[in-house]
N, C-alpha and C positions, 0 to 999 in steps of 0.2 A: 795277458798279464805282462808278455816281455815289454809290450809296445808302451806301458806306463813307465816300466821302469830304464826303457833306452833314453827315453824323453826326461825323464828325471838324470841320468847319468849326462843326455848331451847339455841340459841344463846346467848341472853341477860343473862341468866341464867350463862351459862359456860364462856361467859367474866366477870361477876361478879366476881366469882370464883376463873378464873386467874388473874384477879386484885386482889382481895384479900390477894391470895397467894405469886403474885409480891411484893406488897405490905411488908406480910411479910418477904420474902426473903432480902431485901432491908434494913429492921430497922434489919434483923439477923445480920446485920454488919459485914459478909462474906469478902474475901479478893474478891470474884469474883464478890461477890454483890454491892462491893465500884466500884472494877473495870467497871461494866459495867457503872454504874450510873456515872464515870467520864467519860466516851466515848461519853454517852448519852449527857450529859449537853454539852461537847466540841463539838460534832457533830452540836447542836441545835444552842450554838453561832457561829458556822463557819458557818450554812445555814444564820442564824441572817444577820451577818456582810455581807455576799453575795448579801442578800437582800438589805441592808440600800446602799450600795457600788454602785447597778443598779440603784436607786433612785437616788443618786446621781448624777450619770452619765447623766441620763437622764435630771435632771436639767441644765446641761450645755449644750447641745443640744439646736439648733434654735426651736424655738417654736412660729409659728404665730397665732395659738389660741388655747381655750382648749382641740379640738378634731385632732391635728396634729398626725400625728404618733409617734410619740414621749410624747405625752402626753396622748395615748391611752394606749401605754406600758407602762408608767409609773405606769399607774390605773390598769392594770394588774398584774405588780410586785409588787405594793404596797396590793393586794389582797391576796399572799399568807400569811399565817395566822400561827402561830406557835405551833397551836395544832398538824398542819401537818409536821412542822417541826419535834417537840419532835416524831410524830409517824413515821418518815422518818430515825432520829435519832436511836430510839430504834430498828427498827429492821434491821438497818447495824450494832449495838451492840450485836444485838441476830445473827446474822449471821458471825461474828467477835470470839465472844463468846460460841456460840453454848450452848444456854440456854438451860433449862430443857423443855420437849414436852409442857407441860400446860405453860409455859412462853411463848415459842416461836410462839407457838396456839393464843396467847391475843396478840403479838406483831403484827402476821401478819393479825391476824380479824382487829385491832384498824387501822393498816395503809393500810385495805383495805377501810372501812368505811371513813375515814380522805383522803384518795387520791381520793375517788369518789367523796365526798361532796368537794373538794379544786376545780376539773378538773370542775365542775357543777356551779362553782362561778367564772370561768374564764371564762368559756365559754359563760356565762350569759353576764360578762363587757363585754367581743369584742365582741360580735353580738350589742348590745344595744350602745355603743360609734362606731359600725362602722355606725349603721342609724344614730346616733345623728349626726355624720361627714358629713354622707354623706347630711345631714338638712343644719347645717352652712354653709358649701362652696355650696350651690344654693340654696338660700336665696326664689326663687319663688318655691322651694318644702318645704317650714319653713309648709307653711300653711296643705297642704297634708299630711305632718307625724306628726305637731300637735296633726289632728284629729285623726289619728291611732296610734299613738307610744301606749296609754293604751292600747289597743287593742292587739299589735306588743308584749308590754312586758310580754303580761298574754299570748299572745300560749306562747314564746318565754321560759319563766319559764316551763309552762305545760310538754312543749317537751324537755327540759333538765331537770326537776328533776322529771318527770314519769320514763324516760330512767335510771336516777341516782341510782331511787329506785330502780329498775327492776335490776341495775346490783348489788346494794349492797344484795341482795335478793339471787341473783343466787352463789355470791360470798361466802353467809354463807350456803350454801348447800340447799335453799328452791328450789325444784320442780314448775319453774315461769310457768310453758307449760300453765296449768288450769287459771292463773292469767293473761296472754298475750291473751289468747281467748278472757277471758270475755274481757278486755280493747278493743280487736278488735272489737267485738260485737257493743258494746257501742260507739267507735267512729264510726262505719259502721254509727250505730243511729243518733248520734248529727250530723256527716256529710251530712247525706240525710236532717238531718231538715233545715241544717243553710249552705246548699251548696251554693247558691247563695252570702249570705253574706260574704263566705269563697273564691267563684270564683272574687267578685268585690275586695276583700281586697288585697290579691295576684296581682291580675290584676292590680292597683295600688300599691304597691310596686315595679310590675317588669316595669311600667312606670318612676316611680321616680328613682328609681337605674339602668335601662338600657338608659333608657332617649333616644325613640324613637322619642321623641318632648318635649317642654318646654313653658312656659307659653312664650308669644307672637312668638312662632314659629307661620307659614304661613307654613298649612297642606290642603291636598287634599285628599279627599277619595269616591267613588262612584261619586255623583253630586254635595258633599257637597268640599265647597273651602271658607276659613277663616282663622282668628286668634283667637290660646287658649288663650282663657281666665282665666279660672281656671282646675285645677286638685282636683278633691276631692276624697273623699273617694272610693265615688261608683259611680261618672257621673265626665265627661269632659264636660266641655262649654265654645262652639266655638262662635266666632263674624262671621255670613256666609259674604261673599261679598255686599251682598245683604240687609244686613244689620240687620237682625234679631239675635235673638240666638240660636244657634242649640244646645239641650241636647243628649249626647248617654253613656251609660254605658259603663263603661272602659272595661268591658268584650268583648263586640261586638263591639266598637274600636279597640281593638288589634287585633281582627277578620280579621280586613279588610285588603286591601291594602292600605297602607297608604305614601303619597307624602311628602315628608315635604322639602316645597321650598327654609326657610331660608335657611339649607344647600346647597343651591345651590354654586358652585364657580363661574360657568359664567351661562346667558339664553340662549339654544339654541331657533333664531326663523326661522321661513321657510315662504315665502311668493313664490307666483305667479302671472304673470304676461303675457301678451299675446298680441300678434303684426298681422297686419293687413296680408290676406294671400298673396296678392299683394306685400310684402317686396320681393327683391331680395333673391337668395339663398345667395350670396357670402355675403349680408348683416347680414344674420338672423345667419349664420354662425362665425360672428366678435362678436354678441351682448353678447356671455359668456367673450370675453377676454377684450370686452367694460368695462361691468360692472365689472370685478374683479378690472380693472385698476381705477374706479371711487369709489371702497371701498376701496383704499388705502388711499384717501382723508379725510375717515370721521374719527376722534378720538372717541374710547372708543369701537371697534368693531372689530371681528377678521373675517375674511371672509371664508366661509368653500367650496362655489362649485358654481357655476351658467350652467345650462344645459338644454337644449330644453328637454324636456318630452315628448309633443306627440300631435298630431294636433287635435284642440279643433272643435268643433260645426263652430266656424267663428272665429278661431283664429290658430295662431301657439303659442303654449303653452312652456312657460319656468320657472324652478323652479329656486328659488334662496334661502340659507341657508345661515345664519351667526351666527354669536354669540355675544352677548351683553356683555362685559368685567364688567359691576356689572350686579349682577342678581337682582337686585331692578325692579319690576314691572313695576312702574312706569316711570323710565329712561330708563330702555330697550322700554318702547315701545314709550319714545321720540326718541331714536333712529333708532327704527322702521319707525318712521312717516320722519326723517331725509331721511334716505335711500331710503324714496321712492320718496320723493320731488327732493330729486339730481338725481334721475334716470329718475323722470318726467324731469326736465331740458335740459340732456344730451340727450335724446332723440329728445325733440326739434330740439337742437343743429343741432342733425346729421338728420333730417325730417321722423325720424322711427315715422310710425304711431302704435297706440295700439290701438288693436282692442276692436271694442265694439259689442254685439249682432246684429247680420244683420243677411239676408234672401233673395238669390237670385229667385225667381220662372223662371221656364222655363217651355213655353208650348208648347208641340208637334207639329208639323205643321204647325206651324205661319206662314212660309215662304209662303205655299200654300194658306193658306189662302188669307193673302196679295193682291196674284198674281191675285187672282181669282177676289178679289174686283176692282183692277186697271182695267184688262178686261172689266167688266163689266162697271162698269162710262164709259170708252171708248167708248164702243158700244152706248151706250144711248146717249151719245152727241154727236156722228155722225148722228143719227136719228133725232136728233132736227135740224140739222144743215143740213144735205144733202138733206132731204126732199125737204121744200120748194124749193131750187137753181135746182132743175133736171125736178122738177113738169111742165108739158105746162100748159096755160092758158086755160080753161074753156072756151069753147063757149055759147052764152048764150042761 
């Protein structure tokens, strides 16, 4: 750590110096001293007037609120700063001029230092107006990045002006290798402390700005099926069907598989249905071009197949598929209940029975049995009957 900051003090030291010496060269009132100094100051009002010009510009641009593109650049162009001018300035004057080593030395340290803190203050506004942006145009993420934007702003600074430092460091000859360990060390540390708080925070953000769901999206995942309710920081909570509230960490939300049914454009549904096995064949065979001809009837439905599947327990099995033209739950499955009433109907109509659980038993040898019971009564009623009529009379 001393060896960055020697390098920085011998730095500070030898730009002293050539400011100094600039300095004097400058009051020496040299004809090359005037000259550069009018390059200088003319350069500094041409970046000036470039700048005020873009401003302008952008004022005439459509603007529907403060964080439009147009009024993001704006905040960006109005950011640069004229310290970085003048040091942008001087060293196309010392490159123009071709100053003395010790001038041109302060010209290019001053507009390395002045270009990395200028790039570190730009890059600061559009990351932080591109969240604030992306806050106003969906109003149900206001509340989400609310709670993070302080959060959002302090890495967001951290990670642009640690990098800042680190390059204006490398830039004035300090050896960073020793000073990049330790930093890595130290974040390996704070990382392992505060992962969890650093996985939910992320994990939220990439909700809010990828926008896999949205507060009252209708999402599905595992067994759970509801509407988000809110998005926070570090939990999502769901309204379940069911009607309770489901909590789960945004972490292990993104985890899942996740359904999200608003998106739907239409619903597909699939039912079945099955007919007595006594239908004729030439019947059971019409009942697909039946039914597609009785879904042309219903409004709001698109019809996708209707096909015998495969012979049931006590039925002949047939599937039918369509699609619900809104994916609204609730309508699709009025149309659901549609479809099958008109199917109940037509069925009628045409005397197709639908089968319902039955059970034929059949037992082996009935027939003999039977035959054997008829024999026998037979016999026994010619006994009762032939008897007495054959018998003689008894003597006494």
């Amino acid at each position: 750590m001393s060896e960055p900051l020697d390098a920085l003090s011998d730095t500070a030291e030898s730009a002293g110096e050539a400011a100094s010496e600039f300095a004097t060269w400058l009051a020496s009132g040299s004809r090359e001293a005037l000259v550069t100094l009018g390059i200088t100051i003319v350069i500094t009002i041409v970046l000036w007037f470039t700048r005020w010009g873009l401003i302008h510009l952008m004022r005439q641009l459509p603007r529907n609120d403060d964080y439009s593109l147009s009024a993001i650049f704006n905040r960006i162009v109005r950011r640069f700063r004229l310290y970085f001018m003048l040091a942008t300035a001087l060293l196309i004057a010392d490159r123009i001029m071709e100053l003395p080593q010790a001038l041109s030395t302060f010209s290019h340290i001053l507009f390395v230092i002045t270009a990395t803190l200028q790039a570190a203050e730009l890059l600061q506004e559009a990351a932080i107006s591109s969240i604030r942006r992306q806050a106003i145009r969906n109003p149900q993420d206001a509340s989400t990045l609310a709670s993070a934007v302080n959060l959002i702003k302090w890495f967001i600074n951290l990670v642009i002006w640690s990098f800042a430092l680190l390059l204006i460091l490398d830039n004035i000859g300090a050896n960073i290798t020793t000073l990049i360990a330790g930093l890595g060390i130290g974040g390996i540390a704070i990382g392992l402390a505060a992962q969890g708080m650093f996985r939910d925070l992320f994990s939220s953000l990439s909700i809010v700005l990828d926008k896999p769901f949205q507060v009252g999206d209708t999402v599905r995942y595992d067994d759970t099926w509801g509407d988000i309710e809110d998005i926070g920081l570090k939990t999502t909570r769901i309204r379940s069907r069911k009607g309770e509230q489901v909590i789960i960490s945004n972490t292990n939300l993104l985890e899942k598989e996740i359904h999200n049914m608003r998106r739907m454009n239409r619903r597909r549904i699939e039912t079945q249905f099955g007919v007595i096995f006594q239908t004729p064949p030439e019947v059971a065979e019409a009942i697909p071009g039946m039914v597609a001809e009785l879904m042309k009837g219903i409004q709001g439905i698109a019809f996708d197949r209707c096909s015998m599947s495969a012979f049931g327990p006590s039925s002949l099995d047939f599937d039918l598929v369509f699609y619900s033209l809104n994916p609204d739950f609730n309508r699709s499955m009025a149309l659901r209940s549609r479809v099958l009433l008109a199917l109940f109907r037509k069925f009628k109509e045409e005397g197709i029975e639908f089968a319902y659980p039955t059970q034929t038993l059949y037992v082996s040898g009935v027939d003999n049995l039977m035959s054997a019971r008829v024999e026998a009564q037979t016999s026994e009623d010619a006994l009762i009957v032939e008897g007495p009529l054959d018998a003689e009379p008894s003597e006494g």
